[in-house]
N, C-alpha and C positions, 0 to 999 in steps of 0.2 A: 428572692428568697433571703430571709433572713442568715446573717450568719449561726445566731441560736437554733434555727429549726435542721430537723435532717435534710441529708442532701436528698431531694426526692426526682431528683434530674434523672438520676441512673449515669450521670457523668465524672469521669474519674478527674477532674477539677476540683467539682464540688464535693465531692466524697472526703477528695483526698487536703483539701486546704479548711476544712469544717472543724469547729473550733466551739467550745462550754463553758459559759461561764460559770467562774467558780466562789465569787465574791472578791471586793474587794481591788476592784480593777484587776485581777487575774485571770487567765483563760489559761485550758487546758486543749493541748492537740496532738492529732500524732503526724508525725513522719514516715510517709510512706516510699519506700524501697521502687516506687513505680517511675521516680523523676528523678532518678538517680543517675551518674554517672558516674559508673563502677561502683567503688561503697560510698564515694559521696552525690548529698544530696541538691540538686539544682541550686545555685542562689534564687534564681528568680524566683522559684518553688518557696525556698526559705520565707524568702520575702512576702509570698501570697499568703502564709501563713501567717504570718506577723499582720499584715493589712487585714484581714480579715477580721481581727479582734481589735483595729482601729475601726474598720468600716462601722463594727456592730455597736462600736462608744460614741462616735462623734453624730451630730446632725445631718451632715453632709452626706449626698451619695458616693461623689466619686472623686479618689485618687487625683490631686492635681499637681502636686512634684512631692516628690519621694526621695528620699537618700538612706542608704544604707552601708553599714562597714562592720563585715563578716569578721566573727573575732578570733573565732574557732573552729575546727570543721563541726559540723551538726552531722549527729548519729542517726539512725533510724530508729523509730519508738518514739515515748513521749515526749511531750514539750512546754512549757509552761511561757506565758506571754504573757505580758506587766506592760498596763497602756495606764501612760498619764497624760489625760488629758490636758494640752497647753493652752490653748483661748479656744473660746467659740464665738464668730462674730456673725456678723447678716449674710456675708458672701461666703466666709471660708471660715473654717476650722480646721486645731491642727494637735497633735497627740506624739510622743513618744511612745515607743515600747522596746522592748528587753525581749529576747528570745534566750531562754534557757532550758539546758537539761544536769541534772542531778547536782546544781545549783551553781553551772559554770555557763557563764554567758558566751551566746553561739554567734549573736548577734544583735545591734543596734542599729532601731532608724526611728527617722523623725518624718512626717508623710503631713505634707497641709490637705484637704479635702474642699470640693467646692460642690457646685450643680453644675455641669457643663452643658446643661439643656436649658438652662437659664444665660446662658453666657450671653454677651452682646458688647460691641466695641469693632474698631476699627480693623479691618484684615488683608494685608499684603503678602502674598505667598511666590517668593522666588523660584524655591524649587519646584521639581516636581516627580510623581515617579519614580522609580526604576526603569529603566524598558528591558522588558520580559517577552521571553518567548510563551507561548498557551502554554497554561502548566501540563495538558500532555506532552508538549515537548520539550518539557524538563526531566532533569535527573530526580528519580524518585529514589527515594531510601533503600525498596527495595532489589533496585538496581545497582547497589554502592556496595553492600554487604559491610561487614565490620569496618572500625575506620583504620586509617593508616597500621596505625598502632599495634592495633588488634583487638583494641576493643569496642565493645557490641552497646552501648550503653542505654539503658532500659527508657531513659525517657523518652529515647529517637520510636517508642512503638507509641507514646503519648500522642504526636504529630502526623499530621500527614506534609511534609516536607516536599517542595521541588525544586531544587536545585538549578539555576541558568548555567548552562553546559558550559558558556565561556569561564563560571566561575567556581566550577567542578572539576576541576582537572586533579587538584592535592589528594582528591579520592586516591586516584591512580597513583599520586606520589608523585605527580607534575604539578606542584604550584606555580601558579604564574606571574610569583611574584609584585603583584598590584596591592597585597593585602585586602583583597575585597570580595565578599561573597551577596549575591543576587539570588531571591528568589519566593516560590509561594508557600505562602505558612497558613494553615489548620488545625483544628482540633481533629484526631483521626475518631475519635468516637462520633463527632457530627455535631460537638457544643459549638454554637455561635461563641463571635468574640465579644467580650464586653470590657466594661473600665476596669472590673474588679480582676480579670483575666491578661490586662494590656501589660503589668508590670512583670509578669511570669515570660507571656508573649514575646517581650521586646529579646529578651535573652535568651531565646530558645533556638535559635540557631548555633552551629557548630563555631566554634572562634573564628573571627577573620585571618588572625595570626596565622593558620594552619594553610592560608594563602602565602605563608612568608617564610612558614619555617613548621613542615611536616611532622604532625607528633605529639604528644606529651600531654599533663595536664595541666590547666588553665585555670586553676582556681580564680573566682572575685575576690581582689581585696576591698574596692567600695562600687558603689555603683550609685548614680542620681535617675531616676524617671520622670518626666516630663508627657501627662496625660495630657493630647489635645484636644479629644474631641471622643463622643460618642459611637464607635465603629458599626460600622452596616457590615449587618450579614454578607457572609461569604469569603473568597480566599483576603489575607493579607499580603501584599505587594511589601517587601521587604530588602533591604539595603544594610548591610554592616559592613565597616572597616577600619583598618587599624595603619597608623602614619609612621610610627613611633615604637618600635622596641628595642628597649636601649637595657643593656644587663639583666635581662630577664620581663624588666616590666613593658605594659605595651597599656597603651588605652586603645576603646573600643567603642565608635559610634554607630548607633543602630537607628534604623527609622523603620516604622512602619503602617502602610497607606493602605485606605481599606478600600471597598470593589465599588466606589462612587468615584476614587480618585484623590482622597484628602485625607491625608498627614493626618494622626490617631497619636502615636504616641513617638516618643525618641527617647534616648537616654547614653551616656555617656560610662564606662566603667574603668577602673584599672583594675590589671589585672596582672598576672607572673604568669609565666612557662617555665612549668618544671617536667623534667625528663621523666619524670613517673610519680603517681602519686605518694 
């Protein structure tokens, strides 16, 4: 689907990151209240919206590293995106854009794009996995009810989330202190995952921090994505965690392996813990 045409999926993905062009390298979008936590809105979500009016400028299909650094909080309602295109070569192409609202910048990144179905070259893969329990015998979402805090946050109904019990415990207010969370990720309305979905994906689990130190919120201050590969249908096998939070900041690494067994996307983010929004 083009990002110009409507979302005709019936998927609150596509609905909600769907984007107009308006001339002159400008898109227009909105901000939906549905990938929100509490009044603010997802980065990753941010971000899927900013890509999308890269996806619709450049040659390339898919997202091959991403970086982004959040300036401002982003409100709900409109949004305007400004994509300048950078080079376009044979393999990759690559574009800036500017996410703004009522002419104050929310957000900056710069995204190179490639063909990952074209890809070819050499492949060593050390890691592997997660090891997960069946995601029936994970913790579901709706088993968790609101989080520590108390709050309920509207994207957790975007997902179908399960949670590995060993690293579920901050639900209850018992972290276990490892900094790490384990588990299976979904679209809850039933969309497959794709490249253009991988960067929203990778950050949609609850913080690892909340393994470290129960609470609060987490805003992105930047975040890099690293698409690997074309994901297969079905759950993502999923890994985040965090080494490091020192005076409030912490980074956060995430992976996540699709239902064939192979590494799809990763990404890196800082981020604060603040005691409330």
């Amino acid at each position: 689907m083009s990002a110009t045409e409507p979302a005709a999926t019936g998927h609150a993905f596509d609905a909600d990151t769907q984007v107009t062009p308006v001339g002159d390298g400008r898109w227009h979008g909105e901000v939906s209240p549905r990938w929100s936590i509490g009044q603010y809105p997802n980065g990753g979500y941010i971000l899927a919206i900013g890509l999308a009016a890269v996806r619709a400028t450049l040659p390339h299909p898919d997202p091959v590293a991403v970086s982004a650094h959040f300036l401002s909080p982003t409100e709900h309602g409109l949004v305007d995106v400004e994509v300048e295109p950078v080079r376009a070569g044979r393999a990759h192409s690559t574009a800036a854009a500017r996410l703004l609202q009522g002419g104050t910048e929310r957000a900056r990144l710069l995204a190179t794009y490639g063909d990952l179905a074209a890809a070819r070259g050499p492949t060593v893969v050390i890691a592997s996995p997660p090891l997960l329990p069946p995601p029936e015998e994970c913790t579901g979402q709706e088993a968790t009810g609101p989080l520590p805090s108390g709050l309920d946050p509207a994207i957790r109904r975007r997902f179908d989330l399960r949670l590995d019990p060993a690293t579920s415990g901050w639900f209850a207010g018992a972290p276990s202190g490892r900094g790490e969370l384990r588990g299976w990720l979904r679209f809850a309305d039933g969309r497959e995952p794709d490249t253009a979905a991988l960067p929203l994906l990778v950050d949609a689990l609850p913080p690892a921090v909340f393994d470290l130190a129960t609470g609060g919120w987490v805003p992105t201050i930047e975040i890099s994505v690293y698409v690997r590969g074309r994901p297969a249908p079905g759950w993502l096998a999923c890994r985040t965690a965090t080494r490091f939070l020192m005076d409030g900041y912490l980074e956060e690494d995430a992976e996540l392996w699709d239902s064939r067994g192979r590494m799809v996307a990763q990404s890196r983010q800082l981020a604060r813990l603040n005691r409330g929004p």
